[in-house]
C-alpha positions in Angstrom: -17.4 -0.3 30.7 -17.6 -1.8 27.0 -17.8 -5.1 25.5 -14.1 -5.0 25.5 -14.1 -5.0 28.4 -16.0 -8.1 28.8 -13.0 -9.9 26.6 -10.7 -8.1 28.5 -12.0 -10.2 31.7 -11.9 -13.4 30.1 -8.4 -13.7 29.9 -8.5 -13.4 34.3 -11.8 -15.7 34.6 -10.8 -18.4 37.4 -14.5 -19.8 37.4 -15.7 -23.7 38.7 -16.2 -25.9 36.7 -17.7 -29.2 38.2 -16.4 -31.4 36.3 -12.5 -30.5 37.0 -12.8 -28.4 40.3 -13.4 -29.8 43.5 -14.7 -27.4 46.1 -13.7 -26.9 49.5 -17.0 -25.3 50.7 -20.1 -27.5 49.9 -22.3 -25.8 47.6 -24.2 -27.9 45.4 -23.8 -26.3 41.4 -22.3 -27.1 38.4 -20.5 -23.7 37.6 -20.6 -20.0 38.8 -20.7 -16.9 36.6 -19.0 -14.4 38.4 -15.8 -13.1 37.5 -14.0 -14.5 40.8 -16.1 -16.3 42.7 -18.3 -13.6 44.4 -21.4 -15.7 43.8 -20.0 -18.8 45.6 -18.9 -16.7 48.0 -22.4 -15.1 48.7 -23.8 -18.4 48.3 -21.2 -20.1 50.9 -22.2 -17.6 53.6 -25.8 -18.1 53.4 -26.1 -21.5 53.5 -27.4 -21.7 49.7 -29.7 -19.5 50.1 -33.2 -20.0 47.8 -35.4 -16.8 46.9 -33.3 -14.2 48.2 -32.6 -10.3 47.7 -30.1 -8.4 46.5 -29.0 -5.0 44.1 -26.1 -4.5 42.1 -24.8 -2.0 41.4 -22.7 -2.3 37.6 -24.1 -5.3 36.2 -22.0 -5.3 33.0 -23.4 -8.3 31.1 -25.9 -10.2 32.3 -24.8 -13.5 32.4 -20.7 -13.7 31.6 -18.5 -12.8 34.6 -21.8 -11.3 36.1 -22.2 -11.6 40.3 -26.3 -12.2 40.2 -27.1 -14.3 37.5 -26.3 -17.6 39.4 -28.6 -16.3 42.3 -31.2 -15.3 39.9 -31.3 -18.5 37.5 -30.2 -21.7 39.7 -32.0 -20.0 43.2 -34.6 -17.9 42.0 -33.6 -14.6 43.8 -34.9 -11.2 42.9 -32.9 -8.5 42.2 -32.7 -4.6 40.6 -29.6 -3.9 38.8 -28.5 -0.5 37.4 -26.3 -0.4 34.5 -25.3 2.8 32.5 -24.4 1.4 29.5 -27.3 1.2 27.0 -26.0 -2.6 25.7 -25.4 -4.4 28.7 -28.9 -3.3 30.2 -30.8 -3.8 26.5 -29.1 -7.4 27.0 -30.1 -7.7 30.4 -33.7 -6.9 30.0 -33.7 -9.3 26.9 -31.9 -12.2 29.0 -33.0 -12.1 32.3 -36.4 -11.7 34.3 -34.9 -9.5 37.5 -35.3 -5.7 37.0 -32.0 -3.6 35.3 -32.4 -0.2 35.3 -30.6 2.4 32.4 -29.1 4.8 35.0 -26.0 6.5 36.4 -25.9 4.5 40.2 -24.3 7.6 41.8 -27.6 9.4 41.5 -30.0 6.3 41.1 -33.3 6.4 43.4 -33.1 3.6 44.9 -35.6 3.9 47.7 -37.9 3.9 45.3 -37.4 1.7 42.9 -37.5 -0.5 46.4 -41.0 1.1 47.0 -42.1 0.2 43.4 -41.2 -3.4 43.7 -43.4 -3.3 46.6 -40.5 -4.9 49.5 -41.0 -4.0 52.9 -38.3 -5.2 54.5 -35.6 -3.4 55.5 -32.5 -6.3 54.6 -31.1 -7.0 51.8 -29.3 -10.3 51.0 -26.0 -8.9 48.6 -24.9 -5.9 47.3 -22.5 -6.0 44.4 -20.9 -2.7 43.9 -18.4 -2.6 40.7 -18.5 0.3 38.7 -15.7 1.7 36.9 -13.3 3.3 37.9 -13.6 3.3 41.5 -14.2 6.8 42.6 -17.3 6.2 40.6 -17.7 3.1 42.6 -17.4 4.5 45.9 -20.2 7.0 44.6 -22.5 4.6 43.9 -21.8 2.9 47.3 -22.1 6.5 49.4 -25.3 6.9 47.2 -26.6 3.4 48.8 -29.3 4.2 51.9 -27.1 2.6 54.0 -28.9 4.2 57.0 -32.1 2.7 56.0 -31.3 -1.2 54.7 -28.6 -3.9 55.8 -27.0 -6.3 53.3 -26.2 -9.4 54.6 -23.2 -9.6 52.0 -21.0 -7.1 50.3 -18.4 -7.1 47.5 -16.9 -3.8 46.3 -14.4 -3.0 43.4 -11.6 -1.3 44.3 -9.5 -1.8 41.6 -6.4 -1.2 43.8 -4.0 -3.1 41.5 -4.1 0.3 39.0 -5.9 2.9 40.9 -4.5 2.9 44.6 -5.8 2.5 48.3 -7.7 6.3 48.4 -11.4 4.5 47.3 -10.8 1.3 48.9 -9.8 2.9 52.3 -12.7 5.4 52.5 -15.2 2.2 51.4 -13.8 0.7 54.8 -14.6 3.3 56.9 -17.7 3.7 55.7 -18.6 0.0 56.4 -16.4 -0.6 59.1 -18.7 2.8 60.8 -21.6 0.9 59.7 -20.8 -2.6 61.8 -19.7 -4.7 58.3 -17.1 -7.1 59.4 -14.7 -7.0 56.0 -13.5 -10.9 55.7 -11.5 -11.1 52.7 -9.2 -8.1 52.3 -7.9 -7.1 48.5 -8.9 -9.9 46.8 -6.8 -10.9 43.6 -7.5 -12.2 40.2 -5.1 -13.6 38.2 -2.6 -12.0 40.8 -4.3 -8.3 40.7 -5.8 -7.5 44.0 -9.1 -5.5 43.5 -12.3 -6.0 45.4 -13.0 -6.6 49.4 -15.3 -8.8 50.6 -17.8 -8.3 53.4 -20.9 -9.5 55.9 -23.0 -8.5 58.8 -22.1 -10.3 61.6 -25.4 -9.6 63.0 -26.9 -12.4 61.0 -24.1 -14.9 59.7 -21.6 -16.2 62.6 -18.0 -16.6 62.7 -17.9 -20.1 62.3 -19.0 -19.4 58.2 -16.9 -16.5 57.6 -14.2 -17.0 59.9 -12.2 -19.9 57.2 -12.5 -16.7 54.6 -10.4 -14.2 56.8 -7.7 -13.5 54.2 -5.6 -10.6 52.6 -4.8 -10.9 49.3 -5.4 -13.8 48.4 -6.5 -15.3 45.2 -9.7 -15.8 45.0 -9.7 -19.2 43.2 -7.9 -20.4 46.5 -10.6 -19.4 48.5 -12.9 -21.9 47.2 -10.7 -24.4 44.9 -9.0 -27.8 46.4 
């Protein structure tokens, strides 16, 4: 992806805003980042979490339409994101404090750049996966040591708007095999349904993700009065 890319977005941005926007889940900030929500979303299933974990996987630029940088600045999570284009992760290092690595995420190391932050544990709070275009996305998630982590959250970029199911239905069985309950099903912006939305039941209940169970809806309506 290129800085046109970035432009390209803003024409579909849906973000809050708090002083026009009233939410329908309590989370106490005065706007979000992402591009559609997936950082109140996170946020919404773990209670607000402070000083969390997560990786992402595409991070584009690092603070417009970006899924971490809400996490990062307003609840002081760590993070590494890997970004293959040389601007976006010169940004990043410039903008942020959480690690971005200069790397293709379909052959990234990420057990050890886990082992050379020095984190033991085996959970994860998010993954973002969004790479373009979404066979490359899927790589990146198959290249994920799924076996050896959990992620508490999941969002992943299937583009299926303009590429087709293919990606997105071989991401689902893949998490579905993995115990990921998938809540919100082809996600739209702007009326283009592209990303699903997931957790791990083992360590968030029904009662927080059951009012997202959806399929295809718009993502502003998830979260917006």
């Amino acid at each position: 992806r290129g800085l046109g890319d970035v432009y390209k977005r803003q024409e579909m941005n849906t973000r809050y805003n708090q002083k026009t926007d009233e939410l329908i889940h309590s989370v106490n900030i005065k706007e979000n980042h992402s591009q559609a929500y997936q950082d109140l979303f996170v946020l919404t299933m773990l209670g607000s979490k402070k000083n969390g974990r997560y990786l992402e996987i595409g991070a584009n630029h690092p603070t417009e339409f970006n899924n971490t940088w809400l996490l990062e600045s307003e609840f002081k999570w760590q993070g590494i994101s890997v970004e293959i284009d040389e601007r976006f992760q010169g940004e990043f290092v410039l903008q942020r404090g959480n690690d971005c690595h200069l790397a293709d995420a379909t052959t990234f190391d990420w057990k050890e750049a886990i082992k050379n932050k020095g984190w033991k544990k085996k959970r994860f709070d998010y993954v973002s996966i969004d790479c373009e275009p979404p066979n490359i996305t899927l790589k990146a998630l198959q290249n994920l040591p799924l076996n050896d982590y959990r992620f508490s959250v999941i969002t992943f970029e299937s583009d299926l708007y303009a590429h087709g199911p293919d990606c997105r239905d071989i991401q689902r069985r893949i998490l579905n095999d993995l115990g990921y309950q998938i809540v919100a099903r082809d996600v739209a912006n702007g009326g283009n349904q592209f990303e699903d939305w997931w957790i791990d039941p083992q360590v968030i209940d029904n009662v927080t993700w059951g009012p997202f169970i959806s399929h295809g809806a718009e993502a502003r309506n998830l979260f917006i009065k």
